[in-house]
N, C-alpha and C positions, 0 to 999 in steps of 0.2 A: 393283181393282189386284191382281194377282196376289201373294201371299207369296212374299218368297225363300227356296228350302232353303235349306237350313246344305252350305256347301261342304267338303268335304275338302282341305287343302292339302297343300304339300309337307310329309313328315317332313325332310326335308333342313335346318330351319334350323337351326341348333347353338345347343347350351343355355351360351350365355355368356353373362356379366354383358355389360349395355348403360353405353356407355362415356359414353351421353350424360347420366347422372349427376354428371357432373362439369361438366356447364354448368348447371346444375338452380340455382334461388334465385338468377338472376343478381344480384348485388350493383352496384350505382352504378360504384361502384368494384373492380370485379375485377381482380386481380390473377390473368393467367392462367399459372399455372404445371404444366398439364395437360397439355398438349398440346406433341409437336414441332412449332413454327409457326419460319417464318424470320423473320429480325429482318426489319423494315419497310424498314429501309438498305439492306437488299443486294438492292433490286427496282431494278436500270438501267431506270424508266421510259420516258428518251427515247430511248436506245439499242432499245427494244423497240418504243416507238411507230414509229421511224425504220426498224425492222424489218418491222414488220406492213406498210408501205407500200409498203417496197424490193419485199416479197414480189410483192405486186399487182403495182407497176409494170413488174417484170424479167418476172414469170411471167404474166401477164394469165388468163387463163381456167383457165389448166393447174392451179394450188391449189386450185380451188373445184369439179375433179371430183371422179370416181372415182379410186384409183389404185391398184396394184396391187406386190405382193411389199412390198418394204421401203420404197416410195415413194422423195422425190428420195436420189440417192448420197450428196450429201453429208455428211448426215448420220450413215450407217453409215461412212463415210471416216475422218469427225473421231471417232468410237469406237473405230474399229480402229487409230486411229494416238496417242491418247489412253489409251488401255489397256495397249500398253507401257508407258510409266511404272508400272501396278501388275502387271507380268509378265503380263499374257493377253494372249497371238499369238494371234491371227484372222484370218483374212481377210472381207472384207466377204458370202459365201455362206454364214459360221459368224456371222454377226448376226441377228438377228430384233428390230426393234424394237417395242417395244410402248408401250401405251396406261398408262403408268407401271410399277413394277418390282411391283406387287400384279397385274397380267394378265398379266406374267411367269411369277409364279410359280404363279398358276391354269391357265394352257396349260400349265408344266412338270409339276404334279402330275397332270392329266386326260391328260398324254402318257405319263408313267412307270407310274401308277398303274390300277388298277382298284378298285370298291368292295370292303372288306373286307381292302384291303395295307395293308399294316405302315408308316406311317413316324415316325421318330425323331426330337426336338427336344431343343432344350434349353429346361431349365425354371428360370427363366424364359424367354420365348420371346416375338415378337413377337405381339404378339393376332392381326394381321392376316392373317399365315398361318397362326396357329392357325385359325380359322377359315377358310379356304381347303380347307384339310386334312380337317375335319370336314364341309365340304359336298361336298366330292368323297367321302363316306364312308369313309374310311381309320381304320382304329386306330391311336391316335396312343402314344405313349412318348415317355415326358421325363427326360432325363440332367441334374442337377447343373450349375451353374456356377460357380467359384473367376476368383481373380485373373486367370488364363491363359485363361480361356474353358470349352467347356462340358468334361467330363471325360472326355478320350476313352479316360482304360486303363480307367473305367466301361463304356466303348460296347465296346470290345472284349474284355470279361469277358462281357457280354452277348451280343455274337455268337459268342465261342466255347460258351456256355451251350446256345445255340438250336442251332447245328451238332451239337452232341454230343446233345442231349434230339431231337432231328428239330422243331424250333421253327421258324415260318416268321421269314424272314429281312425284314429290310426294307426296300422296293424304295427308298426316301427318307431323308437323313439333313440336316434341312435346318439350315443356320446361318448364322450374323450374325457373321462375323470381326472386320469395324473396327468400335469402337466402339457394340458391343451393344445394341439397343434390345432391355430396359431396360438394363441394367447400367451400361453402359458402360466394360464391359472388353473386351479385343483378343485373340484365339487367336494361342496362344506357336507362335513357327516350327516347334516340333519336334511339336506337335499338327496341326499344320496339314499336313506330311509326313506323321505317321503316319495322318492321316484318308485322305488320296489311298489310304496302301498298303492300309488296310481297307477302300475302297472297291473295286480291283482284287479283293483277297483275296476278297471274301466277295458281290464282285457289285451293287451297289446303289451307285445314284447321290449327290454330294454336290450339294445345291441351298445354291449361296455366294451369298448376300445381302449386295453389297456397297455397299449403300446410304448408306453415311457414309464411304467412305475416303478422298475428296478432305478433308474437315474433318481435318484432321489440326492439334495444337499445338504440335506437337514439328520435325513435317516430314520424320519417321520414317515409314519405310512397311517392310511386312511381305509379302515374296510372297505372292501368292494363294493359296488350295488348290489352281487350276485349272491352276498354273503348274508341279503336279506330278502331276498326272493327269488332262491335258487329256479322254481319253475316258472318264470316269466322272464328272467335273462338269460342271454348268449351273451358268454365271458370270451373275451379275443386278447390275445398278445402275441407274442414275437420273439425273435432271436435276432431279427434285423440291427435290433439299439445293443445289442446287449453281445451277438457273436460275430453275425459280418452278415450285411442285408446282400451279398451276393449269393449266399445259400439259400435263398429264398424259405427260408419257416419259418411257420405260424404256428398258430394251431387255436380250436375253440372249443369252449367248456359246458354244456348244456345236461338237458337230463337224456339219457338213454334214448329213448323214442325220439327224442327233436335229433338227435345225434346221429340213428340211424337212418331220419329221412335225409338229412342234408350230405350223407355218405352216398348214399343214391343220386345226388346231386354232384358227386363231383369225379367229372368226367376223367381226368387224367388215373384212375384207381388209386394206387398211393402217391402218394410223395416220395420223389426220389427214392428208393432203399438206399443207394449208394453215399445219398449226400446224407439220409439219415444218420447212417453206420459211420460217416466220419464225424457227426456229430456227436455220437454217442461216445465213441471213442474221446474225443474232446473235453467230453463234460466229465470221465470218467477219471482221466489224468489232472484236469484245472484245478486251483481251488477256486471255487467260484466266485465265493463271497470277496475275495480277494480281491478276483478280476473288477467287482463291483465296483469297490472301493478305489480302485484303482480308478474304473472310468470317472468317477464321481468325480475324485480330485481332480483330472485332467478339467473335469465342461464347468466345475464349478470357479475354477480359476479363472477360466476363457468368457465364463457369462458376468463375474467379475469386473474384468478387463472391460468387457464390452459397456457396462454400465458407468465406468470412471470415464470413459472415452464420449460417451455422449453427453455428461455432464458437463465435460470440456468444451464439445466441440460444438453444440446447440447452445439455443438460448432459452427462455422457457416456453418457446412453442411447443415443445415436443413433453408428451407425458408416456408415462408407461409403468407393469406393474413387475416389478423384479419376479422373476421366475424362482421356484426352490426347488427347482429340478426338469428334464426333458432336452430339449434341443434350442428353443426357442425365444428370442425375445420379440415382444409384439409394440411396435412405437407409433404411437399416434400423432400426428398434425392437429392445427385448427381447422374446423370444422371449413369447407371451401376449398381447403388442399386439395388436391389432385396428383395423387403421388405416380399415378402411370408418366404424369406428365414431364419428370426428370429423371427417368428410369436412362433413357439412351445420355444422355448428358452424364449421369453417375457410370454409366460403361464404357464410354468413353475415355474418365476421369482414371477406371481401375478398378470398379466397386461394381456388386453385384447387390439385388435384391427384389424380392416378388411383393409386388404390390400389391393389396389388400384384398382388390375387388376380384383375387382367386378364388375366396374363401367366402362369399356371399352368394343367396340367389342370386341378386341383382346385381345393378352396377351403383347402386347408391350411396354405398360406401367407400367411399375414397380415401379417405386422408388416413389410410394404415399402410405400414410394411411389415411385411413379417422378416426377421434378421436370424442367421443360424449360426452358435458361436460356436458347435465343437469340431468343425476343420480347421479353422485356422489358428496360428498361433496367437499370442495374447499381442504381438507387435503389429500383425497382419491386420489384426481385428483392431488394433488403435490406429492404424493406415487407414481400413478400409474405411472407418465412420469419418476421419477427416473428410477423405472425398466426399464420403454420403451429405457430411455436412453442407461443404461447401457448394454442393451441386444444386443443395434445396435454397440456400442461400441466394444464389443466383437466379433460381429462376423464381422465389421469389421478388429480389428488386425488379428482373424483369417485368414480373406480372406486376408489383409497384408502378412501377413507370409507363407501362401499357393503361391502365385504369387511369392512371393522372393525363395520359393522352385524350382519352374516352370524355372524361370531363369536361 
């Protein structure tokens, strides 16, 4: 039998922490508080069974082909007429649906970008398209995040910095407006205008990740970026938060031309017709607005919960900013935490969570976890912080006791 060389693979994979540590020592009883997972209630099984059939029966053979451009209408229909509500006018030749809002935002990057461009996040930042970004080889920069979202008189200290030194400029400035994954803070109106005029200004696209804005607790909505400089944003969202992220659809919102090149970009031709057509079907029967409210009340209860439980069960080490809608709460340590550092201790314990330094270039940032309250139940989730509690506790006195050794 022949020996195999040793292959060369791609340099392309990006040197980031693997997130599957956080499922590592499954415990009996896990408690999973890692992960954005939708609560198990808000899956309309028979509505969806009833769905998948309709598809068949009305569409017979036509779902189970090939299809091509955006596949069936209606589904770019109900987007473009859905999306008023958060200020983005479309018409249905400025949609592009895709295979959820993560192949969104990889056709958008491989359409704007080349290897070696410049683009800008915020730090913390979604892993997901961190990674996106680093496989399309781009140099990445990460701006600050505060109460209001990421810092934008930072970003524009910065591009006048690189205009004036001849600095290249960055083709990408991408952000998470509603409800921040991590954080879980919203960019303030007047950031969110001034991003559109630095995008005009200084040339480079904003890529709007609006992937939590229907979860809203308030019922408060914030115009878009897009809705103030329709030609320098790509607007992204999803059905993942909102219908069942095993469907995988997305879809994104741009002018006609940026639309048609990033179609040319994306290799699979359409998006399932089949799972479209059960989609369609879905939205056709639902009441939507309904289903909303529905979710809302479920994560708004559970994000709730999860804030009375850490009041409890911490002491005032921990800070953090109540979310008013999305998946996520974002807890902070004092500064010299090292929160990877009680990750296997808290799974152990029964409790689940990703530690900070997913969501960073670097590893500088330590003393955050990101916590997801709308899997579990509001009991689960006052289970699960006990442990989180008790675990940080512990190895805090540890490291107490260690440092008083040192001495």
């Amino acid at each position: 039998m022949t020996t195999l060389k040793e292959f060369t693979y791609s340099k392309r994979f990006p040197n980031l922490p693997l997130i599957a540590a956080a499922f590592a020592d499954q415990h009996p009883d896990l408690i999973p508080l890692a992960f954005g997972l939708p609560a198990k209630e808000s899956f309309n099984l028979s509505l969806m069974e009833e769905s998948s059939v309709v598809a068949i029966q009305k569409g017979g053979v036509k779902p189970l082909e090939y299809g091509g451009g955006n596949g069936p209408k209606m589904v770019a229909e109900w987007i473009k007429q859905r999306s008023l509500l958060r200020s983005v006018r479309a018409e249905t030749n400025e949609i592009l649906v895709t295979a959820g809002s993560s192949q969104a935002i990889d056709i958008a990057t491989r359409t704007l970008t080349d290897p070696g461009d410049h683009v800008w996040v915020e730090g913390p930042s979604f892993f997901g398209a961190i990674r996106q970004f680093l496989l399309a080889e781009t140099k990445l920069t990460s701006f600050p995040v505060d109460e209001d979202g990421i810092r934008v008189d930072l970003v524009e200290d910065k591009l006048k910095e690189a205009r004036k030194n001849g600095r290249p400029m960055p083709k990408v400035l991408y952000v998470m407006p509603n409800y921040h994954n991590p954080t879980g803070v919203s960019l303030s109106l007047e950031r969110r205008k001034k991003l559109a005029e630095l995008a005009y200004e200084y040339n480079f696209y904003v890529l709007e990740d609006d992937a939590y804005v229907e979860l809203s607790f308030t019922g408060e909505y914030v115009p878009s970026i897009y809705s103030f400089g329709p030609e320098r944003v790509i607007y992204l969202s999803t059905f993942s938060k909102i219908v069942a992220p095993g469907i995988r659809m997305g879809w994104a919102v741009a002018s006609e031309p940026l639309i048609n090149k990033m179609r040319m970009l994306k290799s699979d031709g359409s998006t399932s017709v089949y799972v479209q057509e059960i989609v369609s079907q879905f939205l056709k029967t639902i009441d939507f607005d309904q289903h909303v409210d529905f979710l809302n009340s479920i994560y708004r209860s559970r994000m709730e919960a999860m804030v009375v439980a850490i009041e409890e069960a911490f002491d005032r080490d921990v800070s953090y900013i109540v979310p008013e809608g999305g998946f996520f709460l974002w807890l902070t340590f004092p500064q010299g935490t090292d929160t990877s550092m009680f990750m296997r201790q808290s799974l152990q314990k029964g409790v689940s969570y990703l530690d900070g330094a997913h969501f960073y270039l670097n590893a500088d940032e330590k003393n955050h976890i990101r916590l997801g309250f709308t899997y579990c139940n509001e009991e689960e989730i006052k289970r699960g912080i006990e442990r989180l509690a008790e675990s940080y506790q512990e190895h805090k006195q540890k490291n107490f006791v260690l440092e008083g050794v040192k001495e």
